[in-house]
C-alpha positions as CSV (number, residue, x, y, z in Angstrom):
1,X,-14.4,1.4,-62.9
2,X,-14.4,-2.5,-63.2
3,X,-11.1,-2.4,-61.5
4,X,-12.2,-0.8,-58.6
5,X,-15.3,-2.6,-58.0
6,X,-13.3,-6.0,-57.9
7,X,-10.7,-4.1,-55.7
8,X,-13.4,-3.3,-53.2
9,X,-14.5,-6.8,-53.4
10,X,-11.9,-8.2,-53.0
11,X,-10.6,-6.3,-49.8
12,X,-14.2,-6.9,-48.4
13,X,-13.6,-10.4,-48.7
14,X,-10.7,-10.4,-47.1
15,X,-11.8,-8.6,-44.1
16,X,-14.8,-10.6,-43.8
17,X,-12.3,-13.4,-43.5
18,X,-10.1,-12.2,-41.0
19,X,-13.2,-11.3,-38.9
20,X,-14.6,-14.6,-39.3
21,X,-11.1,-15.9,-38.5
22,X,-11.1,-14.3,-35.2
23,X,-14.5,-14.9,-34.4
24,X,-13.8,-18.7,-34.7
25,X,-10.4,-18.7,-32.5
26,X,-12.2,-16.9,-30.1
27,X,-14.9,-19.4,-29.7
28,X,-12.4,-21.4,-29.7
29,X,-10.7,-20.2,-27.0
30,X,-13.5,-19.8,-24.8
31,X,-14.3,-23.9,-26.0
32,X,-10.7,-24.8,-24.6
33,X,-11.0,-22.7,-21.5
34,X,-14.6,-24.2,-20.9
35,X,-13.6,-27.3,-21.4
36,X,-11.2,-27.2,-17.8
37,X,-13.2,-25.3,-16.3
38,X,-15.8,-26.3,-13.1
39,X,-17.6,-23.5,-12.9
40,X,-20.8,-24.5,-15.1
41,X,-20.7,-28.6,-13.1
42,X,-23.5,-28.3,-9.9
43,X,-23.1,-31.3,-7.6
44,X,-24.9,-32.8,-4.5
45,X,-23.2,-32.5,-1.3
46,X,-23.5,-36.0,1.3
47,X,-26.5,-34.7,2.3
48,X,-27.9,-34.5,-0.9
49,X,-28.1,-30.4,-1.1
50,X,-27.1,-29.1,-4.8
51,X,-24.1,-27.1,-4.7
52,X,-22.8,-25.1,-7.7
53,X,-19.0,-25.0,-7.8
54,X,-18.9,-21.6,-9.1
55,X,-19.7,-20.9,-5.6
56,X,-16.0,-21.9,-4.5
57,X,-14.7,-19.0,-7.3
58,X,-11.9,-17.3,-5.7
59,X,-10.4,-20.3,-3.7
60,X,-7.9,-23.1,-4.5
61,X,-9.8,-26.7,-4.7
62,X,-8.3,-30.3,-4.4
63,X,-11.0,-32.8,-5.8
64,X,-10.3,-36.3,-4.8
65,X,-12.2,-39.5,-5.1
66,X,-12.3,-41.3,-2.7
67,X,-13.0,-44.3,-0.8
68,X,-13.1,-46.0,2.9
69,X,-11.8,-49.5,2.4
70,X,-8.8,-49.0,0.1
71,X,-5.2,-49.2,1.2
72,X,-5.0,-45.3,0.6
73,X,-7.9,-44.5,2.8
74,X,-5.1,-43.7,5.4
75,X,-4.3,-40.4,3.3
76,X,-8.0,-39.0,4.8
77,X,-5.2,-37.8,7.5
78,X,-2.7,-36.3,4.9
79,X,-6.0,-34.4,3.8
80,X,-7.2,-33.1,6.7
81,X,-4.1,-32.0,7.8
82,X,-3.4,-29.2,4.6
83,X,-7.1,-28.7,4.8
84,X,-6.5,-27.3,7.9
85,X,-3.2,-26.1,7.4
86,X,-4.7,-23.8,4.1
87,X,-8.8,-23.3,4.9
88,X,-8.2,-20.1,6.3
89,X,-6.1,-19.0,3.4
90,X,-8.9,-19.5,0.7
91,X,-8.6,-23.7,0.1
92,X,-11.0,-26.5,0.3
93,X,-10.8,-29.6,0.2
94,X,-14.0,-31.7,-2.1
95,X,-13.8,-35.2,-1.6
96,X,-16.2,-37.5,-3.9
97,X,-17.0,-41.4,-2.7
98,X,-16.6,-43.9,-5.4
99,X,-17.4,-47.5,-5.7
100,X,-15.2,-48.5,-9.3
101,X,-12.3,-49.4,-8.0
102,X,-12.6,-52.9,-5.6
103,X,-15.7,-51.4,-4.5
104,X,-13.9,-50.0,-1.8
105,X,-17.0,-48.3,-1.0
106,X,-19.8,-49.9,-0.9
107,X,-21.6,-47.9,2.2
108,X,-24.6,-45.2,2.1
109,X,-23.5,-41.7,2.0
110,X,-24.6,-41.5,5.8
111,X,-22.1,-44.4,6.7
112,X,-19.5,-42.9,4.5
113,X,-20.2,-39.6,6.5
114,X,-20.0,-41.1,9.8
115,X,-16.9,-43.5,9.0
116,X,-14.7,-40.1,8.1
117,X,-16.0,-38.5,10.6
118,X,-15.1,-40.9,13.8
119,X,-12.1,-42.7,11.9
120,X,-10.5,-39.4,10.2
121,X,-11.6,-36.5,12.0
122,X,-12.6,-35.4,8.2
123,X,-14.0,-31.6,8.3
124,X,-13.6,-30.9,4.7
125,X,-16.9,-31.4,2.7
126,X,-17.8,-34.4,1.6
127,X,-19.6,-34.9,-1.8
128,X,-22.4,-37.6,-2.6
129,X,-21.3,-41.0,-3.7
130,X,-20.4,-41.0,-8.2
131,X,-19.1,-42.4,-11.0
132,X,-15.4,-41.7,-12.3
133,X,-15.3,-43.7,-15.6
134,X,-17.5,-45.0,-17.5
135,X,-20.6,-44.6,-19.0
136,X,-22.0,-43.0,-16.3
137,X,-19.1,-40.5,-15.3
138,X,-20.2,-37.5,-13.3
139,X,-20.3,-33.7,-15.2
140,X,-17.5,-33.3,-13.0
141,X,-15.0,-35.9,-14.0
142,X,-15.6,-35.6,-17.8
143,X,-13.7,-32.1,-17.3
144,X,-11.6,-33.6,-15.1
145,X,-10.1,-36.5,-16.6
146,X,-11.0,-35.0,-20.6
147,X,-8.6,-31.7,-21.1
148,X,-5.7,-30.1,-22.4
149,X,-4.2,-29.2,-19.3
150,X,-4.2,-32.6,-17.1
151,X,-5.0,-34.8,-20.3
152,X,-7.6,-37.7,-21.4
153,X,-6.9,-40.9,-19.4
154,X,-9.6,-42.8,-16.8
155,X,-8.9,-42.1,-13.3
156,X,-6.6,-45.5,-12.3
157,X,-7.8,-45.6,-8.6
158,X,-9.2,-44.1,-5.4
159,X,-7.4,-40.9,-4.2
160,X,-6.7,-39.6,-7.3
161,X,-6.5,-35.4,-7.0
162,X,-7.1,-32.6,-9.0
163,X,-5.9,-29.1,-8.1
164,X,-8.3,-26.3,-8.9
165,X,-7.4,-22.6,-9.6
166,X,-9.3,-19.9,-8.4
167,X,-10.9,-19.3,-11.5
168,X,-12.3,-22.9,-11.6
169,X,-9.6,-24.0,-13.7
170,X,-8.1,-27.5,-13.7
171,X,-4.2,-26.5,-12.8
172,X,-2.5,-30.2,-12.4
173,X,-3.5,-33.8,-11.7
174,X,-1.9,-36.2,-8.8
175,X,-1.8,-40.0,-9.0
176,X,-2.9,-42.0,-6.1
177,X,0.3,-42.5,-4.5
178,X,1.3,-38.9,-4.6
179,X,0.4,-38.1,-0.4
180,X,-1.4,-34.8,0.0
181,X,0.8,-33.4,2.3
182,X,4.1,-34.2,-0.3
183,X,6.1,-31.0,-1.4
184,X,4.8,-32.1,-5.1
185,X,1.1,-30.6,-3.8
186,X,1.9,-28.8,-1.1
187,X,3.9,-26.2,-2.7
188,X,1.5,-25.9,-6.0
189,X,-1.0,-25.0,-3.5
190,X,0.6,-22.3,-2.0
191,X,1.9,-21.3,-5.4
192,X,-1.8,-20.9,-6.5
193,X,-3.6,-19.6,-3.1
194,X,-0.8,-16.7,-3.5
195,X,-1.5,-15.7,-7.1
C-alpha cells in the first residue's frame, strides 16, 4: 500500500513539474515576443494627437529618428520616395524628431512640420519630437533599441530605421548610412508586405 501511495506521489510530482515547466516557458515566450513588440507603446503624433500603434496592425512600418539639420536629412527624399512607392501596398512610414545627436533639431514640432513639408515634400506621418537614449528614452525606443531580434545598443545617430512586421514585431534594424531606397531595405520590405 505504502508503495503505491509514494508511486502516486511521486508521478503527481512529476506532472506538477512538467506543467509548471510549461507554464513558465510559455510566459516566457510571450515575455520575448512582448518584448519586440509595438503594439502595447501609444505615441503623440506632431500635432500632439495620441496614436496607439496597434492601430498600424496589419501593415509594414519603418520607424526612423530623425532630424532637419544633419548631413542625412537629405534621405527625407529616399523616404518619401518608398513611402510612396509602398503606401498603397499596406506600408507607412513613422518618422520621430530628435534633438541627441548635434542637436540637429532644435525646432518646435510646428517648424519641424513645416520644414518637411516645403523642403521634402514629406507626406508620411510625422511623430512629436523624443528621446532615443538615455534616461529619458521614449516607450518606443526601449523595444526598439532593447531585444533579441535587432539587439541592445543606443541608437548612434539620426536616421537610424527599424522595420516593423505586420504583427508589430521588430523584423531588422538599419544604420544611418544604409539609404532607404538601398536594395538592403527595399527588398525586406517587399519580403514582409508579401507575407
Amino acid at each position: 500500500m505504502n508503495k503505491i501511495i509514494s508511486y502516486s506521489v511521486y508521478v503527481f510530482v512529476i506532472a506538477l513539474f512538467l506543467l509548471t515547466s510549461k507554464t513558465n516557458a510559455s510566459n516566457e515566450s510571450k515575455g520575448n515576443q512582448m518584448d519586440k513588440n509595438i503594439n502595447q507603446i501609444t505615441v503623440k503624433d506632431i500635432d500632439g494627437k495620441l496614436v496607439k500603434l496597434s492601430d498600424y496592425n496589419g501593415k509594414v512600418l519603418l520607424i526612423v529618428n530623425v532630424a532637419s539639420y544633419c548631413g542625412s536629412t537629405k534621405q527625407y527624399s529616399g523616404l518619401e520616395k518608398i513611402y510612396k512607392e509602398y503606401k498603397d501596398k499596406g506600408f507607412e512610414i513613422l518618422a520621430f524628431p530628435c534633438n541627441q545627436f548635434g542637436e540637429q533639431e532644435p525646432g518646435t514640432n510646428e517648424e519641424i512640420k513645416n520644414f518637411c513639408s516645403s523642403k521634402f515634400d514629406v507626406t508620411f506621418k510625422l511623430f512629436d519630437k523624443i528621446n532615443v537614449n538615455g534616461k529619458d528614452k521614449s516607450p518606443l525606443y526601449q523595444i526598439l533599441t532593447d531585444n533579441d531580434v535587432t539587439g541592445k545598443s543606443d541608437i548612434k545617430w539620426n536616421f537610424e530605421k527599424f522595420l516593423i512586421d505586420k504583427d508589430g514585431n521588430v523584423f531588422a534594424r538599419y544604420a544611418t548610412k544604409v539609404e532607404p531606397t538601398g536594395k538592403e531595405i527595399t527588398s525586406a520590405i517587399e519580403k514582409q508586405l508579401n507575407k
